[in-house]
VEXDREN-2710 file (C-alpha; in Angstrom, 1 decimal):
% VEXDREN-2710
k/r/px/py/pz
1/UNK/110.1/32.1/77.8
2/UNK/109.8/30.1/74.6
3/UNK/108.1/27.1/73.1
4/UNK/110.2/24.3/72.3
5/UNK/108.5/22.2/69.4
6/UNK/108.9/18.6/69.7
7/UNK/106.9/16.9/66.6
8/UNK/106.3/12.8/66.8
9/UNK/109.4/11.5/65.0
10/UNK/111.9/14.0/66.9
11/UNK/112.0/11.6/70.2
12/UNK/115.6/12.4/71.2
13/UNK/117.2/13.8/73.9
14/UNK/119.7/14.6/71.7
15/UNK/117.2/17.2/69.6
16/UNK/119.2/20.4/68.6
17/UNK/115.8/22.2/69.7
18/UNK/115.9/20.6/73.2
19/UNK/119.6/21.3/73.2
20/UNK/119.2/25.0/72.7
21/UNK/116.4/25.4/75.4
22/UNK/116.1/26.5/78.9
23/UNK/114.7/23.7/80.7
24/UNK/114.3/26.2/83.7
25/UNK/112.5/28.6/81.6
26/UNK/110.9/27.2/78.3
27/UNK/107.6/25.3/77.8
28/UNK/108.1/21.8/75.6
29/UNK/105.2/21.1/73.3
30/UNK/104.2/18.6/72.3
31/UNK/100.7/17.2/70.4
32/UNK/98.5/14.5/68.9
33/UNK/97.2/16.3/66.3
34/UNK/94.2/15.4/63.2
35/UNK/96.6/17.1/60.6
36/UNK/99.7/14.6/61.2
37/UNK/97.3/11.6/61.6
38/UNK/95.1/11.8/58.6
39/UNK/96.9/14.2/55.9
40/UNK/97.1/10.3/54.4
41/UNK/95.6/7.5/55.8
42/UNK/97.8/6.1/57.7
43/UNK/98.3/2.7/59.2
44/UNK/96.7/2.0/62.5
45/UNK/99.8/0.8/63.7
46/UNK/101.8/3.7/62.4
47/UNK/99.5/6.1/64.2
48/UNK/99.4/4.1/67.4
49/UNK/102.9/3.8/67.8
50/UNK/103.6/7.3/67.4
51/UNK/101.3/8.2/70.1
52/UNK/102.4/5.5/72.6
53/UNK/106.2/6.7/71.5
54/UNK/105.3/10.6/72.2
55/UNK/103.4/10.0/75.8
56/UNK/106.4/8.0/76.9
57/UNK/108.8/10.5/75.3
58/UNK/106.9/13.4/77.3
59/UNK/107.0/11.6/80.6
60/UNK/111.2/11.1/80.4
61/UNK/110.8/14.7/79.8
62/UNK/109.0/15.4/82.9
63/UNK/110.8/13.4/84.9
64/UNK/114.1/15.3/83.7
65/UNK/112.5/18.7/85.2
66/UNK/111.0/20.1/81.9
67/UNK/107.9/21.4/81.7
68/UNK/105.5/20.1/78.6
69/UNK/102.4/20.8/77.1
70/UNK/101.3/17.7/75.7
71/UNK/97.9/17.7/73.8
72/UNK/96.3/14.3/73.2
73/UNK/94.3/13.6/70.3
74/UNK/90.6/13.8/72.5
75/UNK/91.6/16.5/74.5
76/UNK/88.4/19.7/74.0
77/UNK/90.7/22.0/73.5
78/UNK/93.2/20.2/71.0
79/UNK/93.5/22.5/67.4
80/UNK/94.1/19.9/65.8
81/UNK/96.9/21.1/64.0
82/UNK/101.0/21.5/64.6
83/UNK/100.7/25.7/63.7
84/UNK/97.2/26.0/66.0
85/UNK/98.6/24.3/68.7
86/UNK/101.5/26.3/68.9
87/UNK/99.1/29.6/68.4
88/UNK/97.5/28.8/71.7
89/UNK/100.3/27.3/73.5
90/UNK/101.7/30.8/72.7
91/UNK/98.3/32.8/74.4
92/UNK/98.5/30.5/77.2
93/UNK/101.9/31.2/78.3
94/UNK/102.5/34.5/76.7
95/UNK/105.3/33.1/74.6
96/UNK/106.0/34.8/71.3
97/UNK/108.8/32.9/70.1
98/UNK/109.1/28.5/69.0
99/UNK/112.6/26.8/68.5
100/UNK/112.1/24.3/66.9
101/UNK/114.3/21.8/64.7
102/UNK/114.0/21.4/61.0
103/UNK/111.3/18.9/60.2
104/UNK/111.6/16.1/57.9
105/UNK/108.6/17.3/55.5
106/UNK/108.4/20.1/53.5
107/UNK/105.0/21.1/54.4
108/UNK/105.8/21.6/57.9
109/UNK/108.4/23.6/57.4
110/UNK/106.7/25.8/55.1
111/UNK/103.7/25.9/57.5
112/UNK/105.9/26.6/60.7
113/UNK/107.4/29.2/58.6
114/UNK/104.0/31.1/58.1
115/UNK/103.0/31.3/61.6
116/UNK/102.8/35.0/63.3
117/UNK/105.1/34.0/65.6
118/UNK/109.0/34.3/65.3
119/UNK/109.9/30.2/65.2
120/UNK/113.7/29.8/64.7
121/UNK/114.2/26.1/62.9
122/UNK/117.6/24.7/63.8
123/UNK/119.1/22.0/61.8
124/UNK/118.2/18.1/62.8
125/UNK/122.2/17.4/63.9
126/UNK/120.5/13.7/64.5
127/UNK/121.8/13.1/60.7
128/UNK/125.2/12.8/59.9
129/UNK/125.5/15.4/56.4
130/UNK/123.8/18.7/56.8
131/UNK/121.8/19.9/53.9
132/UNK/124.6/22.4/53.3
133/UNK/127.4/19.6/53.2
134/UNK/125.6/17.2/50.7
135/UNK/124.6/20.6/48.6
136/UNK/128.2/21.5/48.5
137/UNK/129.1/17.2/47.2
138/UNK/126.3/17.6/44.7
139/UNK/127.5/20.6/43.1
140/UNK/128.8/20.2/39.7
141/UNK/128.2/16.7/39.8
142/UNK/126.7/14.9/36.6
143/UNK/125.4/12.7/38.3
144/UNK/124.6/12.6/42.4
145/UNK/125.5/8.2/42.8
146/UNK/124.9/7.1/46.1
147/UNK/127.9/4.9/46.0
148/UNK/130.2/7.9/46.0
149/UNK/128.4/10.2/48.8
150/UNK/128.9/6.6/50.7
151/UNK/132.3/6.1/50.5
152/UNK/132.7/10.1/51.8
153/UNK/130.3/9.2/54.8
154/UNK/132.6/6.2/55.8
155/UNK/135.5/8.1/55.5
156/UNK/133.7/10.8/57.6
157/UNK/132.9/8.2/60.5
158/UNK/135.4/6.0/60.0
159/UNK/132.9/3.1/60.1
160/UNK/134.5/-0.1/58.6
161/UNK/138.0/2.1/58.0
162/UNK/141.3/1.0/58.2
163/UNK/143.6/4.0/58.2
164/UNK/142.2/5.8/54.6
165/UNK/141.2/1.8/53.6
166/UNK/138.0/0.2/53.8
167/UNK/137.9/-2.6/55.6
168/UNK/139.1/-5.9/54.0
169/UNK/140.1/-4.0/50.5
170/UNK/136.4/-2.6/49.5
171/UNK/134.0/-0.3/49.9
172/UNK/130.9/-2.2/49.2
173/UNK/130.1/-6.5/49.5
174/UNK/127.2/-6.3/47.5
175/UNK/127.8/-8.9/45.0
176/UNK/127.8/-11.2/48.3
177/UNK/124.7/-10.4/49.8
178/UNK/122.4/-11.5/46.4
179/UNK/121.4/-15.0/47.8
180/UNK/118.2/-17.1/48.1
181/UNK/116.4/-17.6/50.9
182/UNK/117.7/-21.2/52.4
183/UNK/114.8/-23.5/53.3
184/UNK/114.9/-22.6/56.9
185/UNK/115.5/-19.6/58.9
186/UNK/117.0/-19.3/62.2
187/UNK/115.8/-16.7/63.5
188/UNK/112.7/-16.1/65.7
189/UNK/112.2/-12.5/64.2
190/UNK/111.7/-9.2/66.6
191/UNK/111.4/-8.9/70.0
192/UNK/107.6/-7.6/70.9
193/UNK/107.1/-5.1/73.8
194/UNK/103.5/-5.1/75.3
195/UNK/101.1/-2.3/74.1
196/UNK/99.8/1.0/75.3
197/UNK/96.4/0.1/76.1
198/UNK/94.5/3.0/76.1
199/UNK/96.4/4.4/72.9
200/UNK/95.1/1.5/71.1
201/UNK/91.6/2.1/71.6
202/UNK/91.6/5.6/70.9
203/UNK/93.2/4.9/67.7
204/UNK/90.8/1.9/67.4
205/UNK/87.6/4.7/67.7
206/UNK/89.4/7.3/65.6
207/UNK/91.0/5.3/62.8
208/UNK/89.7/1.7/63.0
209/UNK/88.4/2.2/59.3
210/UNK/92.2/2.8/57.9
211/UNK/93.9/-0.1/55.9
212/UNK/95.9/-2.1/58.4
213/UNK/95.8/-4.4/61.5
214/UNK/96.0/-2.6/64.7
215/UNK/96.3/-5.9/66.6
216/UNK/98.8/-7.6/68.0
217/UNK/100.9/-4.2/68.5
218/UNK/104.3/-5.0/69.6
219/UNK/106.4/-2.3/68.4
220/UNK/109.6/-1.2/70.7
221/UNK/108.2/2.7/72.1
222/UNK/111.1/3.8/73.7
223/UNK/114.4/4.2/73.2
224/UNK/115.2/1.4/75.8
225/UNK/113.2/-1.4/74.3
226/UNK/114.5/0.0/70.6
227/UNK/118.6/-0.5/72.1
228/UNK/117.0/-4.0/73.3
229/UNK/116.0/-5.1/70.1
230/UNK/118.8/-4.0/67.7
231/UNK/120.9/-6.1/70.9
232/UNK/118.8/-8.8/69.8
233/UNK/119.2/-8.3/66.1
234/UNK/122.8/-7.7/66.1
235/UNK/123.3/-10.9/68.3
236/UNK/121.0/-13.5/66.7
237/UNK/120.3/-12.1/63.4
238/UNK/123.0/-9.5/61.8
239/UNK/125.4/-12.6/60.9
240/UNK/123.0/-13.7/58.3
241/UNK/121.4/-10.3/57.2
242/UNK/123.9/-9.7/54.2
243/UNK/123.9/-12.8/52.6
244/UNK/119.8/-12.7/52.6
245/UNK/118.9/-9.2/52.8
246/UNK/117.4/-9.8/49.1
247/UNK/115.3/-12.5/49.8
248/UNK/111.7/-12.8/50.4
249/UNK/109.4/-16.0/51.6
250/UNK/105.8/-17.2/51.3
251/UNK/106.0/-18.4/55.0
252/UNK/108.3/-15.5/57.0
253/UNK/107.7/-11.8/56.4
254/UNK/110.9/-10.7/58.5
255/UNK/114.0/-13.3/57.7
256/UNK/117.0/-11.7/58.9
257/UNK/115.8/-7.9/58.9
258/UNK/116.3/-5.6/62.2
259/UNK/113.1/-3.9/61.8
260/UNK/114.6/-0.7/63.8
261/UNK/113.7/1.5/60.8
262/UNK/110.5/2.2/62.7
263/UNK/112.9/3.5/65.9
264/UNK/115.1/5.0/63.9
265/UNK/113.1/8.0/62.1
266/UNK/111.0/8.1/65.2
267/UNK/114.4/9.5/66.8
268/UNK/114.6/6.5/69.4
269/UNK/118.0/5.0/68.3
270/UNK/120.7/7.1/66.8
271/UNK/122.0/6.0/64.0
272/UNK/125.6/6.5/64.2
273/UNK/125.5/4.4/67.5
274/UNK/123.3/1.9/65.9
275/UNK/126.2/1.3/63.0
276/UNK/129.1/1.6/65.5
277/UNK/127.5/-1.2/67.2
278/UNK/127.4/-2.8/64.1
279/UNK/131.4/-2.6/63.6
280/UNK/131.8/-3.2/67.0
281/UNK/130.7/-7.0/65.9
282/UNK/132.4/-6.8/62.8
283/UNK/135.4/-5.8/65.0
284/UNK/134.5/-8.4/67.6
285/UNK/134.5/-11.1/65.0
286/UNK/130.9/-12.0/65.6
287/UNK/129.6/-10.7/61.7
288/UNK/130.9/-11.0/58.5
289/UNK/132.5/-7.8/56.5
290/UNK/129.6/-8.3/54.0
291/UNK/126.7/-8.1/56.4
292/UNK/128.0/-5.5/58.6
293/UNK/128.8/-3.2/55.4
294/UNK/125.4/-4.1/53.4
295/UNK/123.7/-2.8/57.1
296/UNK/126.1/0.5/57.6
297/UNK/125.4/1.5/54.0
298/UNK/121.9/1.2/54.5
299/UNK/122.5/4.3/56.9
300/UNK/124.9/6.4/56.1
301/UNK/124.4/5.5/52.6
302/UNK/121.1/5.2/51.3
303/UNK/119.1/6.9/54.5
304/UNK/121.6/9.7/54.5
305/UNK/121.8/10.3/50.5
306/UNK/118.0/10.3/50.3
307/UNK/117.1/12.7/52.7
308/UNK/120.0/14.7/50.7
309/UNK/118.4/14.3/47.6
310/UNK/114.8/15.1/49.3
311/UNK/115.8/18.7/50.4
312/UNK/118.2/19.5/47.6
313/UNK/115.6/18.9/45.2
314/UNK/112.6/21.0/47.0
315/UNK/109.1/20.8/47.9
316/UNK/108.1/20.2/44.1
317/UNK/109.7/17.0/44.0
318/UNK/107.0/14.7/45.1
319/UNK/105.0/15.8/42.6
320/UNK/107.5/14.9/39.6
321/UNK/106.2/12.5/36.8
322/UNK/109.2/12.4/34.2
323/UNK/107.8/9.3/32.5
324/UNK/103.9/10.6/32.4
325/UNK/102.1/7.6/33.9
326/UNK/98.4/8.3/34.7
327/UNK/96.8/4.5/35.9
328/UNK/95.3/4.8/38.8
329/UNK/96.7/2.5/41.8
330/UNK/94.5/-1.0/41.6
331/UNK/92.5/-2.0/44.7
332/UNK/94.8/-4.8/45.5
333/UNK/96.9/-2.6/46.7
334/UNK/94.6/-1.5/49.6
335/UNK/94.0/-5.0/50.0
336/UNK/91.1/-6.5/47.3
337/UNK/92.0/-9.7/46.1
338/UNK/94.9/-10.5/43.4
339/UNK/95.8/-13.8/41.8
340/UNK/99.6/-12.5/41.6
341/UNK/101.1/-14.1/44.8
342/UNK/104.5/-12.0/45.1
343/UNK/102.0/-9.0/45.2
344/UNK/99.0/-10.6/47.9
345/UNK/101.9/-11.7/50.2
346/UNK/103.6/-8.2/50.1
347/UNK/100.3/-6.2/50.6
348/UNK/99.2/-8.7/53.2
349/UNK/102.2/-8.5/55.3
350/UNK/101.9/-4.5/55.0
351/UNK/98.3/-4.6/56.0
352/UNK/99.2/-6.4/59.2
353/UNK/102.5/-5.5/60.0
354/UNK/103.1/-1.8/58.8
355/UNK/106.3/-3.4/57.7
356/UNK/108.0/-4.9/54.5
357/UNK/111.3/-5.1/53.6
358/UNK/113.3/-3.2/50.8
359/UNK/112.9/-5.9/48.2
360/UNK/109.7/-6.5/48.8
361/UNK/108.5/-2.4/48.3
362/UNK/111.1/-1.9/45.7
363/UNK/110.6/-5.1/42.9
364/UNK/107.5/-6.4/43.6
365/UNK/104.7/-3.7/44.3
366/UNK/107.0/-0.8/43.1
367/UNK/108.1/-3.1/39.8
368/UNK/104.5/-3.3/39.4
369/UNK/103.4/0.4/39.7
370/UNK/106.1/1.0/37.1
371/UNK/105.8/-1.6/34.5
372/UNK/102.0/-0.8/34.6
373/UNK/102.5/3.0/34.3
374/UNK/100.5/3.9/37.7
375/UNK/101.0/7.5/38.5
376/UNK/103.6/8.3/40.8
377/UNK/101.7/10.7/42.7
378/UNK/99.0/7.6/44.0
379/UNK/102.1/5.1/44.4
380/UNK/103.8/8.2/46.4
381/UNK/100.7/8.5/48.9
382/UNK/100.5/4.9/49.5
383/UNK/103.7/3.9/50.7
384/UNK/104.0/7.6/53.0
385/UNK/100.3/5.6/54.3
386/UNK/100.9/2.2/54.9
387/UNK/104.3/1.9/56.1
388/UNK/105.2/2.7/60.0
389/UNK/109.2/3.9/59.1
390/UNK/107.8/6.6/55.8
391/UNK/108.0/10.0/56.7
392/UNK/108.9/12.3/53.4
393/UNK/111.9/13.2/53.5
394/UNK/113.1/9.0/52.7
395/UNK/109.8/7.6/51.1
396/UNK/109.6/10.5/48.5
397/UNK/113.1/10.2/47.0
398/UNK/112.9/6.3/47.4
399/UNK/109.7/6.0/45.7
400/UNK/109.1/9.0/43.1
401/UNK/113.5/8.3/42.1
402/UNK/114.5/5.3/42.9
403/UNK/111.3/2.9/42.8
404/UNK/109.0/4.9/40.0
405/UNK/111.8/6.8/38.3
406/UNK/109.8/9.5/38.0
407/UNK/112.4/12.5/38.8
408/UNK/114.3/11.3/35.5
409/UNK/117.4/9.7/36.8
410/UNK/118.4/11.8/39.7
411/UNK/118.4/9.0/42.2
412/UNK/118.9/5.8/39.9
413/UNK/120.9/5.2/36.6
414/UNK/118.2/3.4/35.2
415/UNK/114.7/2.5/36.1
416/UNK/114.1/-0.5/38.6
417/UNK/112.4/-2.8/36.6
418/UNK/112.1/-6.7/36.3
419/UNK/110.3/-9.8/34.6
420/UNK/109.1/-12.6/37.2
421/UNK/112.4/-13.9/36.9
422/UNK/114.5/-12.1/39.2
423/UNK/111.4/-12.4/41.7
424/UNK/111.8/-16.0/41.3
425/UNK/115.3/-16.1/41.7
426/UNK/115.1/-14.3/45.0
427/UNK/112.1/-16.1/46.6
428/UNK/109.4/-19.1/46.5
429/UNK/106.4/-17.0/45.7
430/UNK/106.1/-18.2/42.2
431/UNK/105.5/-21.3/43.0
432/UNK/102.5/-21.0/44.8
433/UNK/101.2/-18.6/42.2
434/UNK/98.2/-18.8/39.9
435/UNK/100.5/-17.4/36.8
436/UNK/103.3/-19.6/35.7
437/UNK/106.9/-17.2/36.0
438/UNK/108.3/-19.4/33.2
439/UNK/105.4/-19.1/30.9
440/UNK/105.6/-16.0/28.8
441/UNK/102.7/-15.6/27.1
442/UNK/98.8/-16.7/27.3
443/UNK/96.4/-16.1/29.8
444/UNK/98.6/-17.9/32.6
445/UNK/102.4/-16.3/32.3
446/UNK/103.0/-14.1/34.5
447/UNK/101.8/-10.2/34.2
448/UNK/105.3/-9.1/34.9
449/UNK/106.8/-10.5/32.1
450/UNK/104.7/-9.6/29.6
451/UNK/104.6/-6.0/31.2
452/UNK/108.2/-5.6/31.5
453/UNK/108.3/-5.9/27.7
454/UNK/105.6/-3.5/27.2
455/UNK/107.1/-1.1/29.4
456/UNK/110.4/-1.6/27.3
457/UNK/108.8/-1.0/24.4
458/UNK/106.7/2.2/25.1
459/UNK/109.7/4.1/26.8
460/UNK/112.4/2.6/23.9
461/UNK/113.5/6.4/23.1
462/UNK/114.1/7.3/26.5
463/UNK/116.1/4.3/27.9
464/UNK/117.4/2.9/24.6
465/UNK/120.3/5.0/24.4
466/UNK/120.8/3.6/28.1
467/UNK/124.8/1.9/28.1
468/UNK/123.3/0.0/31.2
469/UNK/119.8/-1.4/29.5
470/UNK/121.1/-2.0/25.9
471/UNK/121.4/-5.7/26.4
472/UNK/117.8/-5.4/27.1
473/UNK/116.6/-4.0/24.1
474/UNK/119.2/-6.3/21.9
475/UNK/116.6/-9.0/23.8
476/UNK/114.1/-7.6/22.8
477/UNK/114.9/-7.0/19.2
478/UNK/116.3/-10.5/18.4
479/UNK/112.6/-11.8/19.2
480/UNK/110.7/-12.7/16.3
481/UNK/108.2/-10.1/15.4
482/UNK/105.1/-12.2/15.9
483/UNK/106.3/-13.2/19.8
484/UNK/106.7/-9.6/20.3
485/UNK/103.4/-8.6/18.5
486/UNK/101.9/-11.1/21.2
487/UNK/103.8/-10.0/24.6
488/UNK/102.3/-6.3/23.2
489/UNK/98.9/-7.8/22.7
490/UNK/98.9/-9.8/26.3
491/UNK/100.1/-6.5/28.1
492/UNK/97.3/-4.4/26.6
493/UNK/95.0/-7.1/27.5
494/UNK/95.8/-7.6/31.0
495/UNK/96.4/-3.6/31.7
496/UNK/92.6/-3.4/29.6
497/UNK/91.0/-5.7/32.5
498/UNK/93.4/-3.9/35.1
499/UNK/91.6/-1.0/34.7
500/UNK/88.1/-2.6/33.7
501/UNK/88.6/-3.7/38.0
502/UNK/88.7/-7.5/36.6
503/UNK/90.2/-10.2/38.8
504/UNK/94.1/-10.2/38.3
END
C-alpha cells in the first residue's frame, strides 16, 4: 500500500498521482493544514474556498471507491503540516512509500523531498509543456519571449490553426483588444454558487483577522459549477472580452472577465478543454478571432510560459532584486486610506473579492510598487496573500519579472511602467481622483507622473541603452532643466511623506 498525496490546488481526476495509484489498495490523503494556510496571510476567501473545494473533491473520491484520509483543519490529531501529515498517515497504515505529483511551489517540493519516506513526485501532465520541453525551447535562446513559446503551443494544440496557419492570417489580435471601457456593460458578471457553511465559520474563527472579506462567498467549488460558469462566460461575456480586456471602471470590478482563474489552478477546469471551448465558439461563429485569441493566449501563452520560467529559473528566483529597491510596501496596500483613486478601487475590490484583473495588478498597484522602488520581496508576498488564483509557480514570475522587473529582463523586454496617462486612457478613475492625471507637477498632479520620471531618471544607465524606451528618455531630455529639476523635487517629496506614513 501507498499514500497518494492530493495537495488543495491538485483537484483533478485527471492527477498523474491518482492516475498511477491503486484505488483498490492505496490510501488518498488529503489535509487542511496551518502551514498552507498561514505561510502568508492569505485571503479569507482564498482559504475558504480551498477547503470547501478539497471536502467536495474528497467526497467524489469516496464515492468513486477510494479510500481517503482527509484531515480538517480542527481535527486533535491534525500536524499541521503537508510532511507531518504524511509521517503519520504513514504509522497509521504502515505505508512507507507517497506518490505524489510535482507541486506548484518550490518549497513543497524541497520539503516532500526531505521526508524519511521514499515519495516518488510525478510530473503535473495537467499543463500542456513539461519542464523538460520548455527547458529544451529555452536553451540557447537570448532571450526566452512569450510571444514565440506561444506560437509553438498553438501549433502544438492546434488551437486557432488552420493547417500550419493561424487563424485568419495572425498569431496574436492584440492591437485590437486595447479599448476603453464603453459607458455601459452588458454583462451581469459571474455566476455565484451558495457557500459551505460550516467552512466559513471555521475560517471566520481561524482567520477572521486576515485582510479580506469572507462574506458573500460565491465562488464555483467544484468542477461542475466551474464548467457552469465558463458556459456562462463563454456565452454572455467572451464576445466582448478582447476588445475590453484592458479596461478597468470606478463602478464594475469584473467587466467582461471569466473569473475561472480561481478553478483553473485549483485543478477544477482543464485548461486545454477550457480553450477548445473557446475555439469551439470562435469556430461556431459566436466570438470574434480577437477575443477568442487574447483568451487562448492567456493559457497556453502567458499561464504556460510562466510556470516555465518559474521552474527553469529555480527556488532562488523569488528572492531576485536586480534593480535594488528597499521601500517598504505602504499600508494602503493592506487597505489604510489613499487619496490615489486607481489604487483605493484596486485594493478595495481585492479586499472584498480576492479578485482583480490583469491590468488592474499589473499598471496600477504593480506600476506603483515599481515607480516607488518597493522591494520586490514585500510586493511578492502580497499578491501570493491577497489574491484567490496565486500559487507560486504564476504569481512569482508575473510579479518579481514581469510586474517589478526584478529578475533583469528574463520575462519582459523592458520594465512595465506608466505615467497616469495610460491609466486614464484605459479607465475613468482619474476623474474621480483627488490628484489631477493632466497636471504634472505641484501638490495636486498625479504621484505617477512625477514618479515615472523619477524612476526614469534613477535607473537612466540601466534602461537608457533600451532600443524600446529611448523615445522615453529623448522626452525626458528635451524638458527644460528647471521642469525636470521640479518633477525630481515633487518625487522626493511625495516618496519623503510616503515613507514618513503621511496621507497620499
Amino acid at each position: 500500500m501507498k499514500l497518494v498525496l492530493v495537495l488543495g490546488d491538485q483537484l483533478s481526476l485527471a492527477l498523474s498521482a491518482l492516475q498511477q495509484a491503486d484505488r483498490a489498495r492505496d490510501v488518498v490523503v488529503m489535509a487542511e493544514v496551518a502551514d498552507e494556510a498561514s505561510y502568508v496571510p492569505h485571503h479569507p476567501k482564498r482559504i475558504a474556498f480551498t477547503f470547501t473545494a478539497m471536502r467536495k473533491f474528497a467526497g467524489k473520491l469516496q464515492a468513486q471507491g477510494w479510500k481517503v484520509a482527509y484531515t480538517r483543519l480542527d481535527d486533535p490529531q491534525n500536524t499541521g503540516s503537508i510532511s507531518g501529515e504524511l509521517m503519520r498517515r504513514g504509522s497509521e497504515y504502515g505505508a512507507g512509500a507517497v506518490i505524489s505529483t510535482q507541486s506548484g511551489e518550490w518549497r513543497l517540493i524541497l520539503a516532500l523531498g526531505e521526508l524519511p519516506l521514499e515519495v516518488e513526485q510525478l510530473r503535473d501532465t495537467r499543463f500542456i509543456a513539461s519542464h523538460q520541453e520548455f527547458e529544451n525551447w529555452a536553451k540557447g535562446r537570448k532571450e526566452l519571449r512569450m510571444e514565440w513559446f506561444y506560437r509553438d503551443m498553438r501549433r502544438k494544440t492546434g488551437l486557432l490553426m488552420d493547417g500550419d496557419k493561424p487563424a485568419e492570417g495572425k498569431w496574436n489580435f492584440d492591437h485590437d483588444n486595447r479599448k476603453k471601457a464603453p459607458q455601459s456593460i452588458d454583462y451581469e458578471g459571474p455566476l455565484q454558487f451558495a457557500p459551505d457553511e460550516e467552512v466559513l465559520s471555521l475560517v471566520e474563527d481561524r482567520f477572521g483577522k486576515n485582510f479580506g472579506s469572507l462574506r458573500p462567498f460565491w465562488y464555483a467549488t467544484d468542477a461542475e459549477q466551474a464548467q457552469e460558469q465558463l458556459r456562462h462566460w463563454i456565452r454572455h461575456a467572451l464576445p466582448f472580452f478582447g476588445d475590453y480586456q484592458d479596461a478597468m471602471l470606478n463602478d464594475n470590478k469584473f467587466l467582461y472577465h471569466s473569473l475561472i482563474s480561481v478553478s483553473l489552478n485549483a485543478g477544477l477546469l482543464d485548461p486545454l478543454d477550457v480553450c477548445k471551448q473557446v475555439e469551439d465558439a470562435y469556430r461556431s461563429g459566436d466570438v470574434p478571432i480577437n477575443a477568442a485569441e487574447g483568451f487562448i493566449r492567456q493559457i497556453i501563452g502567458w499561464r504556460e510560459y510562466m510556470r516555465g520560467i518559474y521552474f527553469l529559473e529555480g527556488p532562488d528566483y523569488v528572492s531576485r532584486n536586480v534593480l535594488q529597491h528597499t521601500r517598504k510596501l505602504p499600508g494602503f496596500f493592506w487597505g489604510a486610506d489613499t487619496k490615489m483613486n486607481c489604487v483605493s478601487k484596486t485594493v478595495a475590490q481585492t479586499q472584498s473579492d480576492a479578485y482583480a484583473h490583469h491590468i488592474q495588478r499589473l499598471m496600477v498597484t504593480g506600476n506603483f510598487a515599481l515607480l516607488a522602488g518597493i522591494d520586490p520581496a514585500y510586493v511578492h508576498e502580497w499578491y501570493l496573500a491577497v489574491y484567490a488564483d496565486a500559487y507560486e509557480w504564476v504569481e512569482a514570475p508575473n510579479v518579481i519579472g514581469m510586474s517589478q522587473w526584478a529578475d533583469g529582463g528574463i520575462v519582459g523586454s523592458k520594465p512595465y511602467v506608466s505615467s497616469g496617462a495610460y491609466i486614464d486612457r484605459m479607465s475613468d478613475y482619474c476623474k474621480n481622483c483627488r490628484y489631477k492625471v493632466k497636471q504634472k507637477t505641484g501638490e495636486e498632479a498625479c504621484p505617477f507622473n512625477v514618479l515615472y520620471w523619477d524612476f526614469l531618471d534613477r535607473h537612466r544607465d540601466r534602461f537608457a541603452p533600451n532600443p524600446r524606451m529611448s523615445n522615453m528618455y529623448r522626452t525626458w531630455d528635451r524638458m527644460d532643466e528647471a521642469k525636470r529639476t521640479t518633477v525630481l523635487s515633487d518625487a522626493k517629496s511625495w516618496l519623503n511623506k510616503l515613507d514618513a506614513g503621511d496621507a497620499v
